[in-house]
C-alpha positions as CSV (number, residue, x, y, z in Angstrom):
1,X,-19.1,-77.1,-109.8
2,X,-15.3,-78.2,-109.6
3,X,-16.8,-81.9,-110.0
4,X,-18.6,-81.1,-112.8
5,X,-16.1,-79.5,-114.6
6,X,-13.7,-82.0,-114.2
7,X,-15.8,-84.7,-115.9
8,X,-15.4,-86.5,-118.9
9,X,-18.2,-87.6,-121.3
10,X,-19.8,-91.5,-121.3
11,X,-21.9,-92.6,-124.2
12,X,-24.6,-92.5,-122.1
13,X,-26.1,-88.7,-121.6
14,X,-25.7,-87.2,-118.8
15,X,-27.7,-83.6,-118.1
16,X,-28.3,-81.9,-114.7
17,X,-29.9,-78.6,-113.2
18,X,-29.6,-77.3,-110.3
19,X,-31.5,-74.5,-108.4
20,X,-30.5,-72.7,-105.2
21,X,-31.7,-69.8,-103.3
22,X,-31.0,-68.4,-100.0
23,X,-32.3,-66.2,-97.2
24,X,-29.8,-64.1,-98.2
25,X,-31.3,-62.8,-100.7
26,X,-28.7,-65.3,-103.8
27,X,-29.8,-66.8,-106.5
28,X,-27.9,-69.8,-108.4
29,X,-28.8,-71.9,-111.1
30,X,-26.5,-73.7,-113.4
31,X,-26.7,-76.9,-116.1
32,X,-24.4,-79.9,-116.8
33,X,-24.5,-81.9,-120.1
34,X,-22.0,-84.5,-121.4
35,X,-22.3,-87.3,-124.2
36,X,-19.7,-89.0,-126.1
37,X,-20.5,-89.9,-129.6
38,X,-17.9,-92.8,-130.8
39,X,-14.6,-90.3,-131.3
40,X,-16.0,-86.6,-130.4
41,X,-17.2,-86.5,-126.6
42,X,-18.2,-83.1,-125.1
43,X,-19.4,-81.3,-122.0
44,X,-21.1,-77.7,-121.2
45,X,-21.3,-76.4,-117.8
46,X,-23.4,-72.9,-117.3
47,X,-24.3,-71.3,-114.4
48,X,-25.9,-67.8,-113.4
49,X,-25.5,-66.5,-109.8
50,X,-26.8,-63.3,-108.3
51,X,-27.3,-61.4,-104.8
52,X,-29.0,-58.6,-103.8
53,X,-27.2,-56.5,-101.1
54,X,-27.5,-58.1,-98.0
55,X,-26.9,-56.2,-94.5
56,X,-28.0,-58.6,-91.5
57,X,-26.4,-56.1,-88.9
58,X,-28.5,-53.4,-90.2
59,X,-25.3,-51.2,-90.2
60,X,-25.9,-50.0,-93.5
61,X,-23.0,-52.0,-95.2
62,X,-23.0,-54.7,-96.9
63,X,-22.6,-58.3,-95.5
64,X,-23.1,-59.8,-99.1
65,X,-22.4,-57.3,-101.9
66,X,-24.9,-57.1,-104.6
67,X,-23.4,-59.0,-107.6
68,X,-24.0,-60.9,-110.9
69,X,-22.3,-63.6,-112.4
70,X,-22.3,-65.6,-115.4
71,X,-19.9,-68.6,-116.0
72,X,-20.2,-70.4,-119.7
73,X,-17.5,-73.8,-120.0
74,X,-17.6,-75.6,-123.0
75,X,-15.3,-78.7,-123.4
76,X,-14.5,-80.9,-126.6
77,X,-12.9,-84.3,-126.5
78,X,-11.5,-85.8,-129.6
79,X,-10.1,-89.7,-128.9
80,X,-8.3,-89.9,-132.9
81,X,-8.2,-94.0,-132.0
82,X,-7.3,-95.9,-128.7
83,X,-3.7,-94.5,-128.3
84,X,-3.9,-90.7,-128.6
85,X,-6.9,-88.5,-127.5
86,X,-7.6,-84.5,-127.5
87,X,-9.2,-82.1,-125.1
88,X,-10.0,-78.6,-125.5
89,X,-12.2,-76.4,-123.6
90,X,-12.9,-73.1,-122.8
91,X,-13.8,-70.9,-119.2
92,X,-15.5,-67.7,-119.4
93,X,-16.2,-65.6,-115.9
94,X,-17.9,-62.6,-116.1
95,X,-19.2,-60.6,-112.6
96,X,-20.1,-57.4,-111.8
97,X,-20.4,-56.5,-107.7
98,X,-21.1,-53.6,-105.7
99,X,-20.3,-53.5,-101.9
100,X,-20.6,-51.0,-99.3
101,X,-23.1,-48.5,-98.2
102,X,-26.4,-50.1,-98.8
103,X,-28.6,-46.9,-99.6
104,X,-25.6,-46.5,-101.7
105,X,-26.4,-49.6,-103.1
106,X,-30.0,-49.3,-103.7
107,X,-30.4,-45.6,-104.9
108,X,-27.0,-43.9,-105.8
109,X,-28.3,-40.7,-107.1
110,X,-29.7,-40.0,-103.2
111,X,-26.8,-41.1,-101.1
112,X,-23.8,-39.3,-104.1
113,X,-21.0,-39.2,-100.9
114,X,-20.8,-42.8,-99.6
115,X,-18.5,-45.6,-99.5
116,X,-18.8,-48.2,-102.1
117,X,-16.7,-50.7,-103.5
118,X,-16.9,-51.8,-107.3
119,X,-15.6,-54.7,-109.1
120,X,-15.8,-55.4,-112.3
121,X,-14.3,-58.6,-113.7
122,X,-13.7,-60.4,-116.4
123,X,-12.0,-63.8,-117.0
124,X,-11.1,-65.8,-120.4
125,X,-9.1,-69.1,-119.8
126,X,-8.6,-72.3,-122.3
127,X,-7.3,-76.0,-121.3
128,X,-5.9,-77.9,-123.7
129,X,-4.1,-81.3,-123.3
130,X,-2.9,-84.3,-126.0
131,X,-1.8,-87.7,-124.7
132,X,-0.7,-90.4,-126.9
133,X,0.5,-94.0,-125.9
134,X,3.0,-95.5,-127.7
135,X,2.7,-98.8,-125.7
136,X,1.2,-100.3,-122.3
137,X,3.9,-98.8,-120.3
138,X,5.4,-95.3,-122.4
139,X,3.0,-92.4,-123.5
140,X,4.0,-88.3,-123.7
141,X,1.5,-85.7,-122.4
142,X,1.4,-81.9,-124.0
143,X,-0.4,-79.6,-121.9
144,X,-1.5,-75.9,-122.6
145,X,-3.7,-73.2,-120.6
146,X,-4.4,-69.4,-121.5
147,X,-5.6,-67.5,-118.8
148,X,-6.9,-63.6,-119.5
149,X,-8.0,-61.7,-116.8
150,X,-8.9,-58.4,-116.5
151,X,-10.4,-56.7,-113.5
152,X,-11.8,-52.8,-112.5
153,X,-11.5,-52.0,-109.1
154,X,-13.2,-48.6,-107.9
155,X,-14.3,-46.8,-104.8
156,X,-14.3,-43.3,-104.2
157,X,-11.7,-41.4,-105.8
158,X,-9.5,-44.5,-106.9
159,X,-9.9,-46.6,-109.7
160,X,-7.7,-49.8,-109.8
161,X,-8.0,-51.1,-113.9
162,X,-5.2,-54.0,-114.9
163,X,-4.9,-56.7,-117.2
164,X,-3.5,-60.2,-116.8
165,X,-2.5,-62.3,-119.6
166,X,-0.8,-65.8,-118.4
167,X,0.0,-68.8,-120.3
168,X,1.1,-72.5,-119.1
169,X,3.0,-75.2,-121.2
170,X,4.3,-78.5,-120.4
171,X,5.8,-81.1,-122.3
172,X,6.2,-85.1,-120.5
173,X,7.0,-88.5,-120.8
174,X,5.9,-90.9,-118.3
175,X,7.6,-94.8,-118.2
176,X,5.4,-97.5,-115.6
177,X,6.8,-100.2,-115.2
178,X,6.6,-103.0,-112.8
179,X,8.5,-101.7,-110.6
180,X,9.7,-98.2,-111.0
181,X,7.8,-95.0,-112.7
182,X,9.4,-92.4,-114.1
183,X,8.1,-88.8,-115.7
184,X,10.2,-86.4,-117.5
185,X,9.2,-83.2,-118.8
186,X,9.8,-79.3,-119.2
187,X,7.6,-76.4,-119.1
188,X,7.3,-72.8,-119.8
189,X,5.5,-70.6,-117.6
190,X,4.5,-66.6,-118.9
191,X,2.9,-63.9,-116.8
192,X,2.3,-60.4,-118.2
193,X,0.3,-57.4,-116.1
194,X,-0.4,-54.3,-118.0
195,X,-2.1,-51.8,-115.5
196,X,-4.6,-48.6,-117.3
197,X,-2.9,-45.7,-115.1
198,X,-4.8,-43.1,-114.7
199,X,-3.3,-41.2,-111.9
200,X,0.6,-40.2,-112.1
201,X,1.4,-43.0,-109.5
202,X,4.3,-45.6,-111.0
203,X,2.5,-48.6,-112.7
204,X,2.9,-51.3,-111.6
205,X,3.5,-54.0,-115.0
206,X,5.7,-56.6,-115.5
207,X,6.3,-59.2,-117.6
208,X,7.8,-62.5,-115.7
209,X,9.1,-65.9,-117.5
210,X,9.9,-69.2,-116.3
211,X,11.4,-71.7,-117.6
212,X,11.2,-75.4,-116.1
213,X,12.5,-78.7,-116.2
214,X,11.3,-81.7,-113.3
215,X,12.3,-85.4,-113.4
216,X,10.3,-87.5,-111.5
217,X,10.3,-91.3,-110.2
218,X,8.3,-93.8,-108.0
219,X,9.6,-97.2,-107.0
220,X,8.0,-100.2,-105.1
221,X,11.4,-100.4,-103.0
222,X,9.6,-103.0,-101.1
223,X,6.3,-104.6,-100.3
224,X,6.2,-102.7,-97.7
225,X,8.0,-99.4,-99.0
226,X,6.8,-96.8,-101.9
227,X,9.4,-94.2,-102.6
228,X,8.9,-90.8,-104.6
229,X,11.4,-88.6,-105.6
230,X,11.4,-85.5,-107.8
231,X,13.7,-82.7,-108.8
232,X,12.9,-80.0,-110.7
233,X,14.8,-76.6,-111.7
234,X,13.3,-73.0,-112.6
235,X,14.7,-70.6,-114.1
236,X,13.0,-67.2,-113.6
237,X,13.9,-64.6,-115.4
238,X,15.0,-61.3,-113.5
239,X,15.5,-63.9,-110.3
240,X,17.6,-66.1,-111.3
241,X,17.7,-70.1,-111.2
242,X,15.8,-72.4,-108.3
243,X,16.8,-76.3,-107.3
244,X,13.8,-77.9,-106.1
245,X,14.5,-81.6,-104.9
246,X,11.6,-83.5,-102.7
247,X,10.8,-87.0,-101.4
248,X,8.2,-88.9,-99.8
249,X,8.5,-92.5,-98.2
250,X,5.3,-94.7,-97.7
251,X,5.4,-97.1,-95.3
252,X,2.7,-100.0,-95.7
253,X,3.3,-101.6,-91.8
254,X,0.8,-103.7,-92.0
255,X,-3.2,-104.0,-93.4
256,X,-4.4,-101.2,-90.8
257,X,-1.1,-99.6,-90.4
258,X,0.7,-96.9,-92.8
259,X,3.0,-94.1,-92.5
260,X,4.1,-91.4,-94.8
261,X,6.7,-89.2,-94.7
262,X,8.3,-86.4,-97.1
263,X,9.7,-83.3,-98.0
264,X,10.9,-80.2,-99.9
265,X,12.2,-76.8,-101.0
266,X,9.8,-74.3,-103.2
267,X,9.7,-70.8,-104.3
268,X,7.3,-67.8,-105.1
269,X,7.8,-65.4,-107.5
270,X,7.0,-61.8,-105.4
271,X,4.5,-59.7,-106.8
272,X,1.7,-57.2,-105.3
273,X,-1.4,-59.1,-105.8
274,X,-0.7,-60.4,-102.3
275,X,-4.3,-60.4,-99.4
276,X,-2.6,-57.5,-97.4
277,X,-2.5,-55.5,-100.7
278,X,-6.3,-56.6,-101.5
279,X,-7.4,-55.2,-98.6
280,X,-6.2,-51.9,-99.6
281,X,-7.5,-52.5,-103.2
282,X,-3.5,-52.2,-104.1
283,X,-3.9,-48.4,-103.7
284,X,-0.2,-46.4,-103.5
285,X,1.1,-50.0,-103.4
286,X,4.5,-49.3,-105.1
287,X,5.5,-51.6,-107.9
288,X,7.6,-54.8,-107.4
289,X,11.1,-54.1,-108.4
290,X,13.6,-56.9,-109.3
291,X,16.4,-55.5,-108.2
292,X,14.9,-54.7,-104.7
293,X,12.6,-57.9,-104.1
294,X,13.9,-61.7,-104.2
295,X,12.5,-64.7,-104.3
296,X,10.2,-66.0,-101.3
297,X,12.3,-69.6,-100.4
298,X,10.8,-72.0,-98.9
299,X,11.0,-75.9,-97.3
300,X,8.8,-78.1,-95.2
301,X,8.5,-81.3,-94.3
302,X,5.5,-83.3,-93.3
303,X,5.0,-87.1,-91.2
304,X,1.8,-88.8,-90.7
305,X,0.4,-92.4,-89.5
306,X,-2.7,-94.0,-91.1
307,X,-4.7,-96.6,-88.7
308,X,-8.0,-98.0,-90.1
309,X,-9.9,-101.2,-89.0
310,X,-13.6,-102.6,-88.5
311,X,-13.9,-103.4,-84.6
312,X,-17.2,-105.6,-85.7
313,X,-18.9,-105.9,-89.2
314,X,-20.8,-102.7,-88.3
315,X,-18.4,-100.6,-86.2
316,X,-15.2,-98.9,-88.0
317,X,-12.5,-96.1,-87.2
318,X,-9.9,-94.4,-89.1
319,X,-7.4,-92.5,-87.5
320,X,-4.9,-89.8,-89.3
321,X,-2.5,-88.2,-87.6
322,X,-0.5,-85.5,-88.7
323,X,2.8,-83.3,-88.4
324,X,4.1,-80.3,-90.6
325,X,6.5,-77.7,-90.9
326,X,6.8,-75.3,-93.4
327,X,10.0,-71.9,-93.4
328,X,9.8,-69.2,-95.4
329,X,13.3,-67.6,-95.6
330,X,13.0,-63.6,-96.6
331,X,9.5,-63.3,-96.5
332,X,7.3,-60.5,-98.8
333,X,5.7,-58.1,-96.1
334,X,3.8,-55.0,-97.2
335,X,5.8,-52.3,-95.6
336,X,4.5,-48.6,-94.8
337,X,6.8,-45.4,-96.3
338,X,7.2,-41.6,-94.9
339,X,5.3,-40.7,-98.1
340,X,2.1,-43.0,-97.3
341,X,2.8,-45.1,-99.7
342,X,3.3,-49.1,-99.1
343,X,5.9,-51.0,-100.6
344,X,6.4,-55.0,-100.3
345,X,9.8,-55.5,-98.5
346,X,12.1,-59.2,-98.2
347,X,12.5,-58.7,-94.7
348,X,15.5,-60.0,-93.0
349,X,14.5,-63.2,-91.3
350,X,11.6,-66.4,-92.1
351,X,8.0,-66.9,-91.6
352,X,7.3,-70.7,-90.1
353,X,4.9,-72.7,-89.8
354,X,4.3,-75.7,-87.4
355,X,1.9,-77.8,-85.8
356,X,-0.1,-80.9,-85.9
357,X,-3.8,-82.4,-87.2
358,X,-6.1,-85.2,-85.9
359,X,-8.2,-86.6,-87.9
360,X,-10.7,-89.4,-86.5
361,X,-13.5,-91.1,-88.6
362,X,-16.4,-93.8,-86.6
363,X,-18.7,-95.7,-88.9
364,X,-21.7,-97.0,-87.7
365,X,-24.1,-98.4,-90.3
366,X,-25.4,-95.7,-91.9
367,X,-23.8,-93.3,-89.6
368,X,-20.5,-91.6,-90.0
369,X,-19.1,-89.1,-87.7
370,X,-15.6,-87.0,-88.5
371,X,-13.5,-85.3,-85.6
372,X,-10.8,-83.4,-86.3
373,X,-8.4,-81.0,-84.5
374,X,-5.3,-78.6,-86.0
375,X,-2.8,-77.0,-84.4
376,X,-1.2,-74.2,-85.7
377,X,1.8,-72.2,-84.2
378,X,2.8,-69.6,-87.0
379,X,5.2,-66.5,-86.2
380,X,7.1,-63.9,-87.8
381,X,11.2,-63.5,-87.4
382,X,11.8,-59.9,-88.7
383,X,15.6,-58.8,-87.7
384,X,15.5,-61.2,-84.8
385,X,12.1,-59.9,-83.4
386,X,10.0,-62.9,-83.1
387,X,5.6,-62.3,-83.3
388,X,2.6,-64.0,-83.8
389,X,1.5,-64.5,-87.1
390,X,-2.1,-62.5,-87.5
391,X,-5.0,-63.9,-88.3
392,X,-4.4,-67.7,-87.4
393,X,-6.0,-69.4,-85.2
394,X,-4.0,-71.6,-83.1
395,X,-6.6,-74.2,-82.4
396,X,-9.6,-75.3,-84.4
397,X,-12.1,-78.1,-84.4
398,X,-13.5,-79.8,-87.2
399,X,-16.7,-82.6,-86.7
400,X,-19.5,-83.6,-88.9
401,X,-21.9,-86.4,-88.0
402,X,-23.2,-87.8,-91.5
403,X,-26.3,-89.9,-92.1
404,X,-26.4,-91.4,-95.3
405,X,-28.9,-93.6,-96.7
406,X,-27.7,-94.5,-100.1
407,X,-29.9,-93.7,-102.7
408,X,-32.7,-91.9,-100.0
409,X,-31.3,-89.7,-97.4
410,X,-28.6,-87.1,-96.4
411,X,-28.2,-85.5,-93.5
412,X,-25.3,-83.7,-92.0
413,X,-24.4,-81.8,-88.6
414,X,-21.5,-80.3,-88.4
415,X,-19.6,-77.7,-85.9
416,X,-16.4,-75.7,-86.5
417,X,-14.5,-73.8,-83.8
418,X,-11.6,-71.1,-83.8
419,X,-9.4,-70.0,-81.1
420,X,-8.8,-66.8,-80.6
421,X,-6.3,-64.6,-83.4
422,X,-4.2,-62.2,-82.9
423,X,-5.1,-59.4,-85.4
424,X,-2.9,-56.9,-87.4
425,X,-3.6,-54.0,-84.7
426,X,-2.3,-55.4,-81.5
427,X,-5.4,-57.0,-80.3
428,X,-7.2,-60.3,-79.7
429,X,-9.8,-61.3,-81.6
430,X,-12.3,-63.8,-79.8
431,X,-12.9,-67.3,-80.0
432,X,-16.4,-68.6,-81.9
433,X,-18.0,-71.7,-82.7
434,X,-20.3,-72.6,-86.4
435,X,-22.9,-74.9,-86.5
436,X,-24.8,-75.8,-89.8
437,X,-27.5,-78.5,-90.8
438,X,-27.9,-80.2,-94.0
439,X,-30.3,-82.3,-95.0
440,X,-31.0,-83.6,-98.5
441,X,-34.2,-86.2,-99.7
442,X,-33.0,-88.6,-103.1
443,X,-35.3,-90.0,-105.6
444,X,-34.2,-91.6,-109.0
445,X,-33.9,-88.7,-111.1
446,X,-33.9,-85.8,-108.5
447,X,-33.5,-84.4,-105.0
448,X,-34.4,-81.6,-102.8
449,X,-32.0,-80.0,-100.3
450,X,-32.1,-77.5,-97.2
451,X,-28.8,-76.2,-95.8
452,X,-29.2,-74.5,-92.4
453,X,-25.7,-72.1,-92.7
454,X,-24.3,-70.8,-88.7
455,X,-27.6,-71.0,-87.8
456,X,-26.0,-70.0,-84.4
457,X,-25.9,-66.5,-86.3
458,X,-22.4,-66.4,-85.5
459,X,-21.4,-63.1,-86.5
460,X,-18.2,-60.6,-86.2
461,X,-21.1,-57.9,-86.2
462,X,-22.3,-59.1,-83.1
463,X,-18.7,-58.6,-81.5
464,X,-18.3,-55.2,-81.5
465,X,-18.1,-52.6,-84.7
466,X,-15.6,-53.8,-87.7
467,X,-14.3,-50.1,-88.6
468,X,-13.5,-46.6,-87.2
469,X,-14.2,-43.6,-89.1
470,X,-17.7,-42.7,-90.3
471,X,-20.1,-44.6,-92.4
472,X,-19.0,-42.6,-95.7
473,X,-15.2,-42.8,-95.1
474,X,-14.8,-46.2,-93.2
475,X,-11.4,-47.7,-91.9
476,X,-12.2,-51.5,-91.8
477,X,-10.7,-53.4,-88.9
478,X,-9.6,-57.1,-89.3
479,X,-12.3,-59.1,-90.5
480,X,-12.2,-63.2,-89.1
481,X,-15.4,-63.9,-88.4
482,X,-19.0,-64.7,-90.7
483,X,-20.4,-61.5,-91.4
484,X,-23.3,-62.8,-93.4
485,X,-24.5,-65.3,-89.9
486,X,-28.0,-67.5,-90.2
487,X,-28.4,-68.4,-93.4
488,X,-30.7,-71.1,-95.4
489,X,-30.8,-72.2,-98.6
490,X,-32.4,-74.4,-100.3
491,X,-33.1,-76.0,-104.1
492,X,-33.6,-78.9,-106.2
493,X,-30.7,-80.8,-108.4
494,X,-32.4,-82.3,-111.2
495,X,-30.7,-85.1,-113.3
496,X,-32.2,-86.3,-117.1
């Protein structure tokens, strides 16, 4: 989908179906079309997806809520002559889901007292960008997005209803030249939430502005050395003003041999559409208040080393290796009150991040085979008290074996593991391994496909019950597992 909407038009026509369907009760089917005719160019991507409730575990909730969703994105291109071209399009969401009890699900005048879990969305958004070229090395880029997003949240006894209207500007000027490339630019940023109370609990709006201004260069130092520097400055209203310099070094060592290295500060404006407040569906989540909360700082640095070469005309390897650190100073955590209320507090001390990632690639003729291994080691420093991080997995393992016969074949095995995580309760969650299959058959104009999803059925189900409470009135624990396991889908892609 991301593909497809990122596309520009060719003279020649392009139009694609696809349709999917899964074991899992989903349906999906969506169309591409693009053409360009001499100045006006266009593209239209629609797709309709649907699920019935799904409950594998047979525990009477839902694994896969019952849900449909309709997404309609329209795009017009306008090149005025070879210098200075126009796009404009428009993204329209709209999904309705219903999650919990099944029976609930199925037949809600029988089963009036159970838990469900409604949400009702709606999202309008619009991308538009103008670029014009004043010569072969100087052109200026205007760029503007509206986002409106509004979103009903309900389950028994609480109804979550807000509004989000955002809006993104930027304004730059790039200069490439033979050796050195510059882009200079400013940009407004604009993020209003108006929330429909209907309870006497404090709403929870605000209206946030930021204004921004980045300069931007890369220079061929060397034949053997890229640099890239930035620094950019935002001002955010209510929080004050932000410095944000970075760089990043390429070294080119030699035709198999590269390095890169870089580095930098960023920021994140607090608010209390965070995952721990999701998972509570933001219910007596007390509004952000600026003259409580700060700004979430932040810097990391990263280092890798690129090695690539053909041991024979038919043998080749890749190797990527990778280090990063990341510190988040003053941290947003969603606090507990006396009152039962939740409250998102800076606490007094940094979140980090460290570790490393492997990443090996083996070709073979038409065989390719990926291998890769991350290390994680995040922890919390609140006060001086130093834990685990929940819900990260300290080691996981990434490999795919690919067979791909251009034009005829595809067909992929792949395996995922995850080390054990420490959840938000005190406890261990356990380690588990996901196997899928993939196998797709091309002809000119169209191919079939058959994914074979965990078909280990891999479940969290399987490891014990994921709430306490009763069915009607469930606490949920930690979820960091598949809960949907075994699945298989298949369906056709069809192109015109």
């Amino acid at each position: 989908m991301v593909n497809l909407i990122s596309k520009t038009p060719t003279k020649e026509r392009e139009l694609r179906f696809l349709l999917n369907g899964t074991s899992a009760l989903g349906l999906d089917i969506n169309g591409f079309y693009s053409q360009r005719f001499n100045k006006i160019g266009l593209t239209v991507f629609a797709s309709h997806d649907r699920n019935a409730p799904y409950d594998p575990a047979d525990i009477k909730l839902t694994a896969i809520p019952k849900f449909e969703r309709f997404n309609f994105n329209p795009k017009l291109f306008v090149y005025f002559n070879e210098n200075t071209n126009l796009d404009f399009g428009i993204n329209t969401v709209f999904e309705n889901r219903i999650g919990g009890n099944i029976d609930y699900i199925k037949d809600q005048n029988s089963y009036p007292n159970s838990y469900f879990e409604k949400n009702k969305t709606q999202r309008i958004s619009t991308q538009f960008t103008l670029t014009h070229k004043f010569n072969e090395k100087e052109s200026v880029m205007f760029k503007n997005s509206f986002n409106n997003f509004n979103r009903v949240v309900t389950i028994p006894d609480y109804i979550f209803d807000g509004l989000q209207n955002s809006t993104f500007s930027e304004l730059a000027y790039s200069y490439n030249g033979a050796i050195s490339e510059w882009v200079v630019g400013a940009n407004l940023y604009t993020d209003n939430f108006t929330e429909d109370g209907n309870t006497a609990f404090p709403l929870r709006n605000y209206n946030q502005i930021t204004y921004g201004a980045f300069v931007q260069n890369t220079v061929k130092a060397n034949h053997w050395l890229d640099i890239e520097t930035g620094l950019r400055g935002d001002y955010v209203v209510d929080y004050g003003f932000s410095l944000l310099p970075r760089v990043s070094a390429l070294f080119k060592i030699n035709n198999q041999l590269t390095s890169r290295i870089g580095g930098g500060l960023g920021y994140k404006t607090p608010t209390v559409f965070t995952e721990e407040s999701e998972r509570i569906q933001y219910q007596n989540v007390r509004p952000i208040d600026s003259d409580f909360n700060t700004l979430e700082k932040s810097y990391g640095v990263n280092f890798d080393v690129n090695y690539k070469t053909y041991i024979t005309n038919d043998i080749s390897v890749s190797i990527n290796q990778l280090f990063f650190f990341t510190n988040v100073d003053n941290p947003l955590v969603l606090t507990p009150l006396a009152d039962d209320n939740y409250q998102f507090v800076n606490i007094d001390g940094y979140l980090d991040t460290k570790g490393t990632e492997t990443n090996v690639k083996l070709g073979y003729k038409d065989f390719k085979l990926f291998l890769g291994y991350t290390y994680t080691d995040a922890s919390i420093d609140n006060s001086g008290v130093k834990s685990e991080n929940p819900l990260t997995s300290k080691h996981r393992l990434n490999n795919v074996l690919m067979y791909e016969m251009e034009d005829q074949w595809k067909i992929g095995l792949e395996g995922y593991y995850y080390s054990p995580q420490k959840l938000n309760d005190g406890t261990t969650a356990r380690e588990y391994w996901i196997f899928g299959l993939m196998i797709e058959k091309l002809w000119e104009n169209f191919s079939v496909y058959c994914n074979f999803e965990n078909y280990t059925d891999t479940r969290q189900t399987k490891f014990g019950s994921i709430y306490t409470g009763t069915i009607s009135n469930p606490v949920f624990k930690d979820i960091y597992a598949p809960l949907d396991g075994f699945v298989v889908n298949a369906g056709i892609k069809i192109k015109i």
